[in-house]
C-alpha positions as CSV (number, residue, x, y, z in Angstrom):
1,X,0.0,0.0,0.0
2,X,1.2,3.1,-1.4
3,X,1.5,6.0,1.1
4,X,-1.1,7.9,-0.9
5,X,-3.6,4.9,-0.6
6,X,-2.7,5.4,3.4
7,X,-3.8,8.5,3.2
8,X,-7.3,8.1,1.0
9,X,-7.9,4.6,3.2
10,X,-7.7,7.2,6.6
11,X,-9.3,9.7,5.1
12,X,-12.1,7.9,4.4
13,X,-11.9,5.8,8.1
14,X,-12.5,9.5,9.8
15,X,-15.4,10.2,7.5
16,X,-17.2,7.4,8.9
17,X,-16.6,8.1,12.1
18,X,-17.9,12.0,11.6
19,X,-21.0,10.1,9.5
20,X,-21.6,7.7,12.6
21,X,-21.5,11.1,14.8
22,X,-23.7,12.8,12.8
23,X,-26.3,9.9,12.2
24,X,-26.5,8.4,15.8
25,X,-24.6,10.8,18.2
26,X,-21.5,10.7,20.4
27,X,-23.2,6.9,22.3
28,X,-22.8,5.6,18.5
29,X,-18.9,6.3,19.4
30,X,-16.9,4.3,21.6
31,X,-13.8,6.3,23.8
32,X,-11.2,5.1,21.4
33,X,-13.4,7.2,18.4
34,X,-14.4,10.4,20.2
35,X,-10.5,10.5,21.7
36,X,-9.6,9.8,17.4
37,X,-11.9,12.5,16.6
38,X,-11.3,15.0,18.9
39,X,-7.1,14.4,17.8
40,X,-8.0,15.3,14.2
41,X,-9.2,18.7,15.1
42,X,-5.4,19.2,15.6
43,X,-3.9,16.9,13.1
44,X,-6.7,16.4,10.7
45,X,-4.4,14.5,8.0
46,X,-3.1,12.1,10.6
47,X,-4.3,8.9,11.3
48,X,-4.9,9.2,14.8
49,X,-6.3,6.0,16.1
50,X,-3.2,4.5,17.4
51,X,-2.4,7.9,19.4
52,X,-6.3,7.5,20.8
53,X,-5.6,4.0,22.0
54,X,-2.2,4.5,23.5
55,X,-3.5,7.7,25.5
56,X,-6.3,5.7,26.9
57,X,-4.0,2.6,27.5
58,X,-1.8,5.5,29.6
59,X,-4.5,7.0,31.7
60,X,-7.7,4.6,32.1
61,X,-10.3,6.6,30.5
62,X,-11.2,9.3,28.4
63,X,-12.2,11.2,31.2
64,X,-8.9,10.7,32.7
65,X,-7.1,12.1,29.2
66,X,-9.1,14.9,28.9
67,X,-8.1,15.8,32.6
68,X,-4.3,15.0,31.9
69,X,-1.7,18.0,32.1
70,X,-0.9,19.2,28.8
71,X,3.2,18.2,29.2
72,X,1.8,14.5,30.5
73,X,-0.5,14.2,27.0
74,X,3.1,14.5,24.9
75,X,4.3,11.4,26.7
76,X,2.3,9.3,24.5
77,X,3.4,8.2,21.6
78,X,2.5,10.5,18.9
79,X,0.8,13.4,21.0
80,X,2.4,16.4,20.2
81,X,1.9,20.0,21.6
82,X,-1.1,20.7,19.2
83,X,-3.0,17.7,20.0
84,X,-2.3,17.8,23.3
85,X,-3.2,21.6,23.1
86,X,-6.5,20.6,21.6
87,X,-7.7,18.2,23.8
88,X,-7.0,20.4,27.2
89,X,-9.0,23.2,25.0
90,X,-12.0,20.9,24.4
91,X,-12.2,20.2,28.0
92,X,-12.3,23.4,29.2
93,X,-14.7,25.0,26.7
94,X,-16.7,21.9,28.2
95,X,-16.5,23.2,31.4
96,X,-17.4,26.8,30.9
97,X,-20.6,25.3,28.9
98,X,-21.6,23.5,31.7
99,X,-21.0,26.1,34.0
100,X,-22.8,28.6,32.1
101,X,-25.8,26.8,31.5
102,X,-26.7,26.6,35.4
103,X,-26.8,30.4,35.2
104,X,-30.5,32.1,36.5
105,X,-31.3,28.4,36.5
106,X,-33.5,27.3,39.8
107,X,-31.2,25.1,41.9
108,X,-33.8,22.4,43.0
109,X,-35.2,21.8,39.6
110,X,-31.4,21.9,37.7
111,X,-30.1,19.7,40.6
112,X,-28.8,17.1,37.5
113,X,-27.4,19.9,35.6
114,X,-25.3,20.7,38.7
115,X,-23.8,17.5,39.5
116,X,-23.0,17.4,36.1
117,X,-21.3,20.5,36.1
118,X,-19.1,19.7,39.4
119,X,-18.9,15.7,38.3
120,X,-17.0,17.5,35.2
121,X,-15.0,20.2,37.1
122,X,-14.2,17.8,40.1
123,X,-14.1,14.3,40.2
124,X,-10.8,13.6,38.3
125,X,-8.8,16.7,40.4
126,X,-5.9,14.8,42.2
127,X,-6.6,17.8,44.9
128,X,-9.2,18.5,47.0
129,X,-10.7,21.8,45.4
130,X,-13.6,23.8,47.4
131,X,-16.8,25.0,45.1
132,X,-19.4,27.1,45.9
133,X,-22.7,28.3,44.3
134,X,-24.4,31.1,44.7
135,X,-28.2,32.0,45.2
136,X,-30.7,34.6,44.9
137,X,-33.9,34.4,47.4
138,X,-35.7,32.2,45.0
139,X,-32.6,29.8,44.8
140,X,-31.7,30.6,41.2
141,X,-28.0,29.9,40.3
142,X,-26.2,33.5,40.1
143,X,-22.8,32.2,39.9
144,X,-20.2,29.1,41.1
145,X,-16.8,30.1,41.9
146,X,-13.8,27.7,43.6
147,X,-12.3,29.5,46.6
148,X,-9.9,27.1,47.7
149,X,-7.9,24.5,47.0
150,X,-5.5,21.6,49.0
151,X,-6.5,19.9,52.1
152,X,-10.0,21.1,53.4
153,X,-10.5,21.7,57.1
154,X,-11.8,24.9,59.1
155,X,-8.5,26.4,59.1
156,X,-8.1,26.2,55.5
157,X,-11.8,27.5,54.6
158,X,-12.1,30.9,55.8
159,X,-15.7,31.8,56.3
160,X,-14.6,35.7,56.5
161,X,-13.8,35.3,52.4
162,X,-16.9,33.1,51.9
163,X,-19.3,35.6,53.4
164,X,-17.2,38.2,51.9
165,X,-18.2,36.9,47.9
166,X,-21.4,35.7,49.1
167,X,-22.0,39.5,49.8
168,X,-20.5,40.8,46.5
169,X,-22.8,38.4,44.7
170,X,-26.0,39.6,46.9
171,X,-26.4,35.9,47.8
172,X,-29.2,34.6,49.5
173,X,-28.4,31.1,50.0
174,X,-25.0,29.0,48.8
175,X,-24.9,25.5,48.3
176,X,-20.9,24.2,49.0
177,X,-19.3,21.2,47.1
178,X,-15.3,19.8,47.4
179,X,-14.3,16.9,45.9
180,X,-12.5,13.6,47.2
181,X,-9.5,12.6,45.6
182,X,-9.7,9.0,47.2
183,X,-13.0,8.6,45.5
184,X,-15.2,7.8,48.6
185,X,-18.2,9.8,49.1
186,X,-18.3,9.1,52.9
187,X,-17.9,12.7,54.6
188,X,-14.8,13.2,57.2
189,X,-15.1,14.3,60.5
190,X,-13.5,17.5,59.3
191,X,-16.2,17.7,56.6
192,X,-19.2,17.7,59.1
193,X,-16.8,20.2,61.0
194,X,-16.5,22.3,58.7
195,X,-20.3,22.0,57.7
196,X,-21.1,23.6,61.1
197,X,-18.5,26.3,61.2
198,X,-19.7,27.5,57.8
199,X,-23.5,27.3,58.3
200,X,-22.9,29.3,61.9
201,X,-21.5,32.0,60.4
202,X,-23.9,32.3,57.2
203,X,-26.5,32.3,59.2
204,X,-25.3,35.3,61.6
205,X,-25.7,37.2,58.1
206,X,-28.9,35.4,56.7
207,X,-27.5,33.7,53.7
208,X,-28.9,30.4,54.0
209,X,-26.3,27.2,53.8
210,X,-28.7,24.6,51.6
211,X,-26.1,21.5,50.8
212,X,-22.9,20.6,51.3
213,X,-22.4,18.0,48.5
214,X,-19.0,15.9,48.4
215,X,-17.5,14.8,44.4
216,X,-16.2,11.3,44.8
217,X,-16.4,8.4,42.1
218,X,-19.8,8.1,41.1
219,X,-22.2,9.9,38.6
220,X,-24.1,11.1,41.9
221,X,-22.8,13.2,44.5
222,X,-23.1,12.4,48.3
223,X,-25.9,15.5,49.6
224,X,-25.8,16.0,53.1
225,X,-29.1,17.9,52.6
226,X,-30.3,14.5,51.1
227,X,-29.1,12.5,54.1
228,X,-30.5,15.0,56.5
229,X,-27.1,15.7,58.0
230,X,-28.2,20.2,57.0
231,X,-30.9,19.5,59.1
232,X,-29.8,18.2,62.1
233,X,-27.0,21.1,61.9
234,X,-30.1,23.5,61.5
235,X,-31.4,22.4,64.4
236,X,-28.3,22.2,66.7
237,X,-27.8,25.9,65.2
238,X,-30.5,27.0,66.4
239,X,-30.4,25.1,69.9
240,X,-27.1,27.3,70.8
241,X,-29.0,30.3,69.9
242,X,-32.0,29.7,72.5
């Protein structure tokens, strides 16, 4: 096979794959194809399907390579700084989209549109990173902003800053979120600490603490609302106050 024939044989190869896309949508496509895909956007004259398989080979996932640091990507055989470029560009034009769209949204009622969004920004960080979203009175989504990152305890989270944004943004009520690196959705003592510290001291300004949701594994996070852990906070809030 002539390297011309090469060429017209993957030519052809990625137009089936963009025909298959277009026909049945991205579950038509298995990893290996959206990861060859989304490598022709750099390199669209390359064949790119052995790159695709060797950077899922390297990390476990697809999920995994689109997380990967850009100098990490080059490591595989055949990624070079434009496809690595392109696939840490894909990823986060994916996150602003998903951030976006929560935007004037009602909280309770986009409550899968949320976990998506922090599923996406989280769940692959190999650092615990601290998320919070911000309400208005009728608990539509103003804004989300990350306000710290590294291990999370009460001496790490500041609730002077917290209350401080919450302000700027004329909040109302804040949901929190942090992911787990381990995986493991099982709050930490320090969590439920933390919980508490941060719900005293929104509450001394009326901004309401809804949720505390942890990031771990899964394609649902763990709620503390859910489990009723905000409400027995609520109530030993209020307790201390009588």
């Amino acid at each position: 096979m002539t390297d011309e024939d090469r060429k017209l044989r993957g030519a052809g190869h990625r137009q089936r794959l963009r025909d298959k896309f277009q026909d049945r949508g991205l579950e038509a496509l298995t990893d290996s194809e959206v990861l060859e895909l989304l490598l022709t956007l750099g390199t669209p004259r390359r064949d790119c399907k052995d790159s695709a398989r060797a950077a899922l080979k390297r990390f476990g996932s697809l999920a995994e390579v689109l997380e990967a640091p850009q100098q990490e990507l080059q490591e595989v055989q055949g990624l070079g700084p434009i496809n690595s470029f392109a696939l840490t560009f894909v990823h986060g034009v994916a996150r602003r989209f998903l951030k976006e769209r929560l935007q004037n949204r009602n909280y309770l009622r986009s409550s899968r549109e949320v976990a998506d969004y922090l599923i996406h920004a989280m769940r692959d960080l190999k650092k615990e990173v601290f998320t919070v979203i911000f309400l208005d009175a009728s608990h539509s989504i103003i804004d989300t902003a990350t306000i710290a990152e590294g291990t999370l305890t009460t001496n790490t989270i500041y609730p002077r800053e917290l209350i401080k944004l919450a302000l700027q943004h004329h909040a109302a009520a804040l949901v929190i979120a942090h992911n787990h690196p381990s995986g493991s959705l099982s709050p930490s003592t320090d969590d439920i600490r933390l919980t508490r510290h941060l719900f005293a001291a929104c509450s001394l300004v009326n901004i309401n603490l809804l949720d505390h949701l942890i990031i771990g594994s899964t394609e649902t996070p763990y709620s503390f609302a859910d489990h009723g852990m905000m409400t027995e906070i609520r109530q030993e809030y209020q307790q201390g106050q009588q």
